[in-house]
N, C-alpha and C positions, 0 to 999 in steps of 0.2 A: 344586486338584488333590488334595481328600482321597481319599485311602485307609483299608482298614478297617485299624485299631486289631488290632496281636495280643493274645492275653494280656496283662496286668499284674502282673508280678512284685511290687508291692506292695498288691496285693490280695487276699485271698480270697474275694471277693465272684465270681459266676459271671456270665462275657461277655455283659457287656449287648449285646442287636443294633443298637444305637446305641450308634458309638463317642463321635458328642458329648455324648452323654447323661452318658456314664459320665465323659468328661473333666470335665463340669461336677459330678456329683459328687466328684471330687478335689475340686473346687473348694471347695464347700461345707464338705465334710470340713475343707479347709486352714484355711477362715476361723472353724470350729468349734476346729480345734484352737488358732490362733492367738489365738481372745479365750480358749481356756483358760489359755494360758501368761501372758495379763494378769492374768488375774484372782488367777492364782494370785500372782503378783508384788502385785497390791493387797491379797490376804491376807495377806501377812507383818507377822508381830508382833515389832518388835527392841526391845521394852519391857524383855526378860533379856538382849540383847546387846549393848548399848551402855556403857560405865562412867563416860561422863560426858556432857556435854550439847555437848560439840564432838562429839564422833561420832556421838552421835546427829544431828548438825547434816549432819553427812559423809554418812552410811548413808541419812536421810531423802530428802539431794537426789541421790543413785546410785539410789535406790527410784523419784524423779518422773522421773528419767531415762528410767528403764529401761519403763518405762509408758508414755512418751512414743513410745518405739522400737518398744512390740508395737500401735501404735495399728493398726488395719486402714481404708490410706484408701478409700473404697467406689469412686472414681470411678478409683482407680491398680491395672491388674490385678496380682493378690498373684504369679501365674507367669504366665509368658506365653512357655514354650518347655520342650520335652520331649527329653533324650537318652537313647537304646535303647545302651547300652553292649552290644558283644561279650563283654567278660568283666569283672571287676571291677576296676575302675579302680585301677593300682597291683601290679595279680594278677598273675603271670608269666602270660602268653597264651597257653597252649597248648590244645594240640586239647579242645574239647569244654568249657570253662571255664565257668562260670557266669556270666552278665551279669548287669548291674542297671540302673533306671531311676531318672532321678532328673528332679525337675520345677526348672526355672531361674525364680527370681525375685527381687524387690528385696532380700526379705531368709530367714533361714533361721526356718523352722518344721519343731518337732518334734512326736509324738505324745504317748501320756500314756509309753507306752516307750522315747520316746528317739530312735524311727524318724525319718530326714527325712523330712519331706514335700513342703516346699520349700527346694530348695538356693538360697544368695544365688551372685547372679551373679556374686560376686566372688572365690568357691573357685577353686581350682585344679580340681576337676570338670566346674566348671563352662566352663571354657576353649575345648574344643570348640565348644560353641554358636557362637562367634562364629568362631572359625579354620578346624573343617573343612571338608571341600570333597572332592570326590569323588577329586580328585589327591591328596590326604590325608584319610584318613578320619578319623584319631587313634583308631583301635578303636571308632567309632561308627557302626552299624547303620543306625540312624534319630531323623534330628533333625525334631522338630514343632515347629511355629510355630503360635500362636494367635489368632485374633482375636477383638477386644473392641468392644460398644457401651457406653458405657459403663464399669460394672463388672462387666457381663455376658460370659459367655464364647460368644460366639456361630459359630466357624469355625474351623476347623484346615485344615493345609497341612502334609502332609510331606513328605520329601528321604531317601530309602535310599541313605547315601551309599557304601555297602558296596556295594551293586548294582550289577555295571557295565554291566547290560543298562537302566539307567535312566539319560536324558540328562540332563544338568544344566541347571535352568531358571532361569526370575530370579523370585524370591519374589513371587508375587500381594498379600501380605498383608503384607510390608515393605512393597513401593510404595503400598500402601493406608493404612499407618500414619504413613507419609512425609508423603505426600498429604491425609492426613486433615482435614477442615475442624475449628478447632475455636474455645471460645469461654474465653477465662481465660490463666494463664501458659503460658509456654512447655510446650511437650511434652510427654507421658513421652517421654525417650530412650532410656535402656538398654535396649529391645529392638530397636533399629535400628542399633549400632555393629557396624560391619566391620570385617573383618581386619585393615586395615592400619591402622586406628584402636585398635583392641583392641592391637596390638604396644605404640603408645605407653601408652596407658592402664593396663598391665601393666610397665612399665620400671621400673628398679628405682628405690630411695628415694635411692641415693647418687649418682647421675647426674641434672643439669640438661636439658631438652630441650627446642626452640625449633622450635613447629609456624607454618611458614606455610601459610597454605590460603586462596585466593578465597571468596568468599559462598557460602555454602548448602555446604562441606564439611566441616561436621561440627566446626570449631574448638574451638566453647564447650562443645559436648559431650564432644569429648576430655577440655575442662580439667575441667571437673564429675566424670566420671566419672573418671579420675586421683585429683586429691584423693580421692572415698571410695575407689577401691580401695586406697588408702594409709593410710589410716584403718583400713579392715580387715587392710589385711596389716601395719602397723603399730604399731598403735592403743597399744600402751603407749609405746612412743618417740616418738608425736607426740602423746600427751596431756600429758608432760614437758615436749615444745618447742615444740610449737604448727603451727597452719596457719592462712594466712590465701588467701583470694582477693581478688584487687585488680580491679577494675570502672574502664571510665570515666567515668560518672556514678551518682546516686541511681537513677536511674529503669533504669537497666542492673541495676544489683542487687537492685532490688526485682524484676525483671524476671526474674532465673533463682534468686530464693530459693527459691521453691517448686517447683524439681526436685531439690533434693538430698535432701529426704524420699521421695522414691521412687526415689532411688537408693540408701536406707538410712542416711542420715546427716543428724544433725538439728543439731547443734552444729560449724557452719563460721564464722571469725569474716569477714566479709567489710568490705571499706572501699574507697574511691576513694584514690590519690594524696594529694588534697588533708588525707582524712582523717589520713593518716601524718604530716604535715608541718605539723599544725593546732598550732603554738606562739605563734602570733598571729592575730589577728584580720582576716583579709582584707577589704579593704572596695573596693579600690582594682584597675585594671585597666593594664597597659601594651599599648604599641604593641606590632605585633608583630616590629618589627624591634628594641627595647627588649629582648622576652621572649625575641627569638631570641640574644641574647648574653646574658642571664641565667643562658639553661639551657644556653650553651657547658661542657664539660667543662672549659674554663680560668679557667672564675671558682674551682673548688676550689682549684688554685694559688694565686690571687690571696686567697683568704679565709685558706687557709693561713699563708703570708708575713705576711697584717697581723693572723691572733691572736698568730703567734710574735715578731712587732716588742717585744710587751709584756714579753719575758722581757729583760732589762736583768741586763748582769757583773757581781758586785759589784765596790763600790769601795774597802771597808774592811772588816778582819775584825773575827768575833764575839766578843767575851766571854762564857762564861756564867759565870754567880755560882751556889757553892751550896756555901752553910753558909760555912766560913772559903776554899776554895780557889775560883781563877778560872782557869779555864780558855780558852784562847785559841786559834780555829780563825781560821789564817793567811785575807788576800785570794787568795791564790796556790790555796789549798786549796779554797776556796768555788769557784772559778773553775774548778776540774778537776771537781767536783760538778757544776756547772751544766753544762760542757761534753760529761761526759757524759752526763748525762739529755738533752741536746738530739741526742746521736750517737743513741741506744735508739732514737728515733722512735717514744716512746708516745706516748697522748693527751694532751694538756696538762693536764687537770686531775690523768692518773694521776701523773705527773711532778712536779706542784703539791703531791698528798699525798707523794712520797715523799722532795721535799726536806730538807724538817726530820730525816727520818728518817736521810737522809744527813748531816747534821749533828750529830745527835745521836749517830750511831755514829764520829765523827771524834772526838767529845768523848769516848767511851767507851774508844776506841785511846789517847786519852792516859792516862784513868783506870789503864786495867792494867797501863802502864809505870810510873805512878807506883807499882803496888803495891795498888792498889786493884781490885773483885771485883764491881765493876756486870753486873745483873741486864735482862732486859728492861723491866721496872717503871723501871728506873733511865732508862734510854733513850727509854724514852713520856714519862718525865717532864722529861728536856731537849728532848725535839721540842716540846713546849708551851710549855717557858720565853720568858719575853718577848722579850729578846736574838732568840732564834731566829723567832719570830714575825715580830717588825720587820722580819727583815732576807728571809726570806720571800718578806712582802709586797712589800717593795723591789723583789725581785729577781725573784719569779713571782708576778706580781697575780693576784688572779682574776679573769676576763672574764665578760660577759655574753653570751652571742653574738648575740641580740637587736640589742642596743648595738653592737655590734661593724659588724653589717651596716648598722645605721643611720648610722653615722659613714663606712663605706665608701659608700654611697648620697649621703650629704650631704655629704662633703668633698672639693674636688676636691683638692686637697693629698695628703690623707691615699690618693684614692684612686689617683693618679698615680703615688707614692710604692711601690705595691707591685704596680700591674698593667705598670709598665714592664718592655718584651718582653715582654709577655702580651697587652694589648690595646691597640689601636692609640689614636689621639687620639679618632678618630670615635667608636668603640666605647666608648671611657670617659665622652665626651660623651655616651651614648644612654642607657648606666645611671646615669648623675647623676639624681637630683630636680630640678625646676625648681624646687621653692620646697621645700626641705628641712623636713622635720618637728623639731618639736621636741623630743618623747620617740618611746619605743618603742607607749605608748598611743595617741598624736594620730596617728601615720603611717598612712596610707592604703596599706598592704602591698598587695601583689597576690602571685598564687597563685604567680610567679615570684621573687617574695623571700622566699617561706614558705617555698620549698625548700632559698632559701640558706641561713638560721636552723638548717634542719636540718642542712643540710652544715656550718656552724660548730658547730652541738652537738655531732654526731658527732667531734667533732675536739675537742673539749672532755673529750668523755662517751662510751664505747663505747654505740652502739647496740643495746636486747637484739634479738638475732639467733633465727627461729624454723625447726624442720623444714625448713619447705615452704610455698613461696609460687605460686602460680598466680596470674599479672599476663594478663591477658586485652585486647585490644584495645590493644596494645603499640605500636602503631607511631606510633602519635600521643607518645609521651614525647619529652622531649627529654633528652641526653644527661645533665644536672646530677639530672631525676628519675628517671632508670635507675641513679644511685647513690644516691638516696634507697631505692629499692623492694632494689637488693642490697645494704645497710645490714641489710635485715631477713633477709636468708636469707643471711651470711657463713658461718656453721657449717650452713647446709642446702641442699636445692638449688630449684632452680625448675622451674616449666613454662611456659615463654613463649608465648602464641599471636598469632597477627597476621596480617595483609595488606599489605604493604608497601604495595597499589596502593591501599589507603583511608585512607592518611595523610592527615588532614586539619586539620594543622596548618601555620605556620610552619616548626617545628621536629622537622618528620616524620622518621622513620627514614629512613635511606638505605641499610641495609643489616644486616642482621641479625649479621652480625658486630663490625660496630662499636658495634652496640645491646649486642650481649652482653659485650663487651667492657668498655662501662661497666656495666653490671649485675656486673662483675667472676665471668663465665660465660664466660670464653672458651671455655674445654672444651668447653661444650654442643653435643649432636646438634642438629642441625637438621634437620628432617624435613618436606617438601613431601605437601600433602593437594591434590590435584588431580581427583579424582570430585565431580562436584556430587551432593546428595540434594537440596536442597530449594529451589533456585531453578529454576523451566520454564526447558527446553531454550530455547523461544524467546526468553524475557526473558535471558536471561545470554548469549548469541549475539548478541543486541541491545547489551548494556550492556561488553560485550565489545570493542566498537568506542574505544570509549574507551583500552584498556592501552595502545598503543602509543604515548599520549600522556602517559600517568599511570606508568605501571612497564612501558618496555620490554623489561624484561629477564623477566618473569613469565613461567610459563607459565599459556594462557587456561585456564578451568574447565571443562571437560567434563561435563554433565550427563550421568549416567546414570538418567533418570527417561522413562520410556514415554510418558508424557501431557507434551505441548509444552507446554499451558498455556495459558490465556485473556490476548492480546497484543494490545494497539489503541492507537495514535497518534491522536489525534482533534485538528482545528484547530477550537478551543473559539472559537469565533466571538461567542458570545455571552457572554464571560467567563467571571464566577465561575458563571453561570447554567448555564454545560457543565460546571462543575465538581461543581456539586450534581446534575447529571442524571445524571451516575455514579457517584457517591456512593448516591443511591437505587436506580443500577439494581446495583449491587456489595453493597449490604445484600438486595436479595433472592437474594442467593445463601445457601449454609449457610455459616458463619463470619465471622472476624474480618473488619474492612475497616481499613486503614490510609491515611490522609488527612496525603501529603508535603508540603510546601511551603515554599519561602523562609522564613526565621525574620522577615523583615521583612511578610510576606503572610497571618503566623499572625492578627492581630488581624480583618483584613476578611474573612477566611474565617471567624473563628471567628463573627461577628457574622451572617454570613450563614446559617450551618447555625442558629444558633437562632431567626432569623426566618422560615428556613424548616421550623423547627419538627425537627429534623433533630439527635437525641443525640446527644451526645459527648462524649467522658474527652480526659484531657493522657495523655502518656507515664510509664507509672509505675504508675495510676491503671487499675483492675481495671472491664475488661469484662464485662456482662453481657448473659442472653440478649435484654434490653432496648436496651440499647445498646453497640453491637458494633461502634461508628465511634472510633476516636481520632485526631486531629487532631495531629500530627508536626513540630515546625520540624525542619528538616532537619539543622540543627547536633544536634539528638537523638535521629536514626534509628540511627546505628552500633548495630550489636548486639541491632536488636530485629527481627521479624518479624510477619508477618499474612496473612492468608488471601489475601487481596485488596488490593491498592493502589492508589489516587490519586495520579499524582506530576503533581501544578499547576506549568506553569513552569520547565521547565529549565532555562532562560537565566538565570529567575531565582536560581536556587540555585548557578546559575557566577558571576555576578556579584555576591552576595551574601558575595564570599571575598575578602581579601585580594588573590590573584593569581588566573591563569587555572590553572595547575595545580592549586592547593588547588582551589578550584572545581569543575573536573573529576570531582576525586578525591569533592567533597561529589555531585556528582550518583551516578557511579558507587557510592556506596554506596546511596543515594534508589532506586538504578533496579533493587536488587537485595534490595527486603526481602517481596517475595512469595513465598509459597508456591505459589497456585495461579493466580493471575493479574494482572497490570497493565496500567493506562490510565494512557497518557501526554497529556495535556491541554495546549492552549498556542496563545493570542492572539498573542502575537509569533514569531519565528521560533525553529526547534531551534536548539542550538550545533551548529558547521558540523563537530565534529568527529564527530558522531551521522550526518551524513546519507548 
């Protein structure tokens, strides 16, 4: 629906007769002006401003930074949306007011005067782009939307939203961007966020918010775009305290690292779970009825109880010696010390250091009655004294907490002794070791005792605590690592996303309040995304059959996408032979093809596609226009997407789980990672809940 282009209030150039013409000169102009502002950054000389060789140390890496930031990626368009302000944004509005033009994109570019040329989408100017609407216009005239092959600017689309003689339509050139086949990482997104997406993405820094959303509604873009908008409206309070995004695996993060450079932020530290809790060496795997009481919120109880076992009354007071007087801190006195450091409910190491110091100020209280003028010096120097030391250690050891969980894993005694009224016999019986390790080195951890370690650390050691955390595909945690993950944001807040209905663990959420509640977020809005963009109508209508078995209480996803989507059930008769026949007939479409299948079915498929000559990458691993096939166990589709899908086997991917729910839960995520189309394939029969 282009329309012709009025005037350009940022131009004095004269109305070209092609409006696209002239847009794509903006364009030109931008990426002209944008490698000027490099350049000129790679020209600076701080040889006369540095006065020593830390700052130059400092200045140099703020210089490769900042270089880094004006890079122009050729394939990510620099704007890609135009708002016709009524009057000047900020201006009182009155009759006849001046407007202005401002062009939306990843980041901001100026002239050689200072002029914008491209607003970052994450100004306050920029706001409209995503919230107007004809029922609100926000003083905008007309918003244009652009489209790109490429990095080419090839089509415009605009909306007068001022106009009320013009109807309101559903964007050609979103759904086309939506829609778009493509070959590499995820997406450009930030020109496809919607209003009610843009509301969280915009929430302030000191509020926590917990998005649940079905497939294909925009979750992980929410979280991406959040962090940088908070980065920019930010950026000095969370280059002090930090941001981290939390992923459920490697290949999930390798997976959306390269959309936060075209969202304008190049410096996000990203980790999994396991990375935060990496204090040993995992080598080792439990059951998962084992893991499902590991990660109970009542082993912190139970961890609690047996570090604080170690703190032992004294049983005889101190001496200390120094010079001719000896000074004498009663058992009675030590005893009220200890007593209350254990009321305070600090951490035990902070406790650990402050006892001596308690000690030594009991010994100073006598000093001044005798007449004597003790100093802090004086007081450092009885916390040290031997006397005080010994009795210290007596009384507050120091623990390992390594050690600590080793000895609770391998002592039934020891573990009996403090999970009484915590966990029953069975349960104590399910986290024992059968054959107990000998050190903290030999033990064969698994990724559910790594988290205890950390919970005994924490409780040892305060946690450094950052800004803001974005934990993504949340629902899979279990209750012990939602207080690993809010360990890391106690002074900041978070953005939780998730699906309740794709829990596919043992130890799945069951509810978002009690998730938040150990993340120690109860506060938190909780915000329901229920618009599909990028799953076909027909495949999530399909895949949709499944909720009432997986998360009754959901509401289903609504696709608002025009095109239903390419949808085929095929009884693959002849095996893996149907399997590779859509395989080759889904590569000659444009884009990516994704290839699901049981984690136990990945070796004979994989074996197959290369005899039949047939590329393909793992999950993680960068598609080219070569090969445009990756091969999926299903335990590692969460979170990732593809033009096109294969999903081999759905029995087998329910039977491949623990239970029939998890199961379920693993297909319904399998059945909803297309974009534009899915083949469901399958020798034995559908699960009867599909038919």
């Amino acid at each position: 629906m282009s329309t012709p282009a009025h005037d350009d209030p940022l131009s004095d150039a004269p109305l070209s007769a092609d409006p696209l013409a002239r847009e794509r000169s903006h364009l030109a102009a931008s990426r002209s002006a944008l490698r000027a502002m490099r350049e000129d950054v790679e020209s600076l000389d701080i040889a006369d401003v540095t006065a020593n060789w830390v700052n130059a140390a400092v200045l140099e890496k703020q210089i490769e930074d900042r270089i880094k930031a004006l890079a122009d990626l050729s394939e990510t368009p620099l704007f890609f949306g135009r708002l016709d302000y009524l009057h000047a944004p900020g201006a009182e509005q009155a009759e006849g007011g001046e407007g202005e033009l401002f062009y939306v994109g990843r980041r901001h570019v100026h002239d050689t005067d200072g002029d914008p040329m491209v607003v970052d989408w994450r100004a306050p100017v920029s706001q409209p782009f995503y919230r107007a609407s004809k029922k609100d216009p926000q003083d905008i005239s007309l918003r244009r939307r652009f489209g790109y092959t490429g990095g080419d600017l090839t089509a415009y689309e605009d909306e007068h939203l001022s106009d009320p003689a013009e109807a309101a339509v559903t964007s050609k050139l979103l759904q086309q961007e939506i829609e778009r086949p493509r070959v590499g990482p995820m997406r450009d997104i930030v020109a496809t966020i919607q209003p009610e997406q843009d509301e969280i993405v915009r929430a302030g820094l000191s509020g926590s918010v917990c998005v649940q959303g079905g497939p294909g509604t925009g979750k992980t873009a929410v979280g991406l775009h959040r962090v940088a908008y908070l980065l920019y409206a930010h950026r000095e309070r969370l280059a002090r305290t930090g941001t981290l995004v939390i992923g459920p695996n490697r290949s999930f993060l390798h997976y959306i690292e390269q959309v936060l450079p075209a969202l304008g932020e190049l410096a996000v530290r990203q980790a999994t779970v396991d990375d935060l809790v990496a204090h040993v060496e995992v080598r080792g795997a439990d059951e998962a009825a084992t893991a499902v009481v590991k990660g109970d919120a009542r082993m912190a109880e139970v961890l609690r109880r047996a570090l604080y076992s170690h703190v032992a009354m004294p049983t005889e007071g101190i001496v200390v010696v120094r010079g001719s007087r000896r000074w004498r801190v009663p058992v009675y006195e030590l005893e009220e010390i200890v007593r209350e450091l254990l009321a305070r409910d600090i951490r035990y190491g902070a406790a650990r250091e402050a006892l001596p110091q308690r000690i030594a100020h009991a010994v100073l209280v006598q000093m001044e009655r005798a007449g004597e003028a003790p100093d802090d010096r004086v007081q450092n120097t009885v916390a040290r004294n031997a006397a005080v030391k010994a009795a210290v250690k007596a009384v507050w050891p120091q623990v390992d907490p390594a050690k600590l969980v080793l000895r609770l894993l391998s002592d039934a005694d020891f573990l009996a002794e403090h999970a009484e009224g915590v966990l029953d016999a069975d349960e104590q019986k399910a986290v024992l070791w059968v054959r107990p390790a000998r050190s903290v080195k030999s033990a064969g951890w698994s990724p559910a005792d790594a988290v205890l370690i950390d919970e005994a650390t924490d409780l040892v050691e305060r946690t450094h605590s950052l800004g803001h955390v974005v934990l993504d595909e949340a629902q899979d945690l279990s209750p012990m690592q939602y207080r690993a993950v809010g360990r890391r944001c106690t002074t900041g807040s978070a953005t939780v996303l998730g699906d309740l209905a794709q829990g596919t663990t043992p130890w799945a959420t069951r509810s978002w309040s009690e998730a938040l509640s150990h993340l120690g977020k109860g506060e938190a809005v909780v915000e329901e995304l229920t618009a599909g963009f990028r799953v076909p109508t027909d495949v999530i209508a399909y895949a949709s059959r499944l909720l009432p078995h997986i998360a009754p209480g959901l509401t289903p996803v609504a696709s608002i996408r025009e095109n239903p989507g390419f949808f085929e059930i095929r009884a693959a008769d002849a095996g893996t032979a149907g399997v590779l026949a859509a395989c080759r007939e889904l590569l000659e479409r444009e884009g990516s093809v994704g290839l699901i299948t049981a984690d136990a079915r990945v070796p004979e498929l994989a074996a197959a596609l290369e005899a039949a000559g047939i590329g393909h990458v793992g999950p993680g691993e960068e598609n080219t226009p070569a090969v445009r096939l990756t091969l999926v166990p299903a335990s590692l589709a969460k979170g990732l997407e593809y033009d096109y899908v294969v999903l081999d086997e759905p029995r087998a991917v329910v039977d491949g789980e623990p239970d029939e729910r998890t199961g379920l839960r693993r297909l319904y995520v399998a059945l909803t990672r297309a974009v534009s189309g899915l083949v469901v394939t399958h020798a034995t029969g559908l699960p009867p809940q599909l038919d």
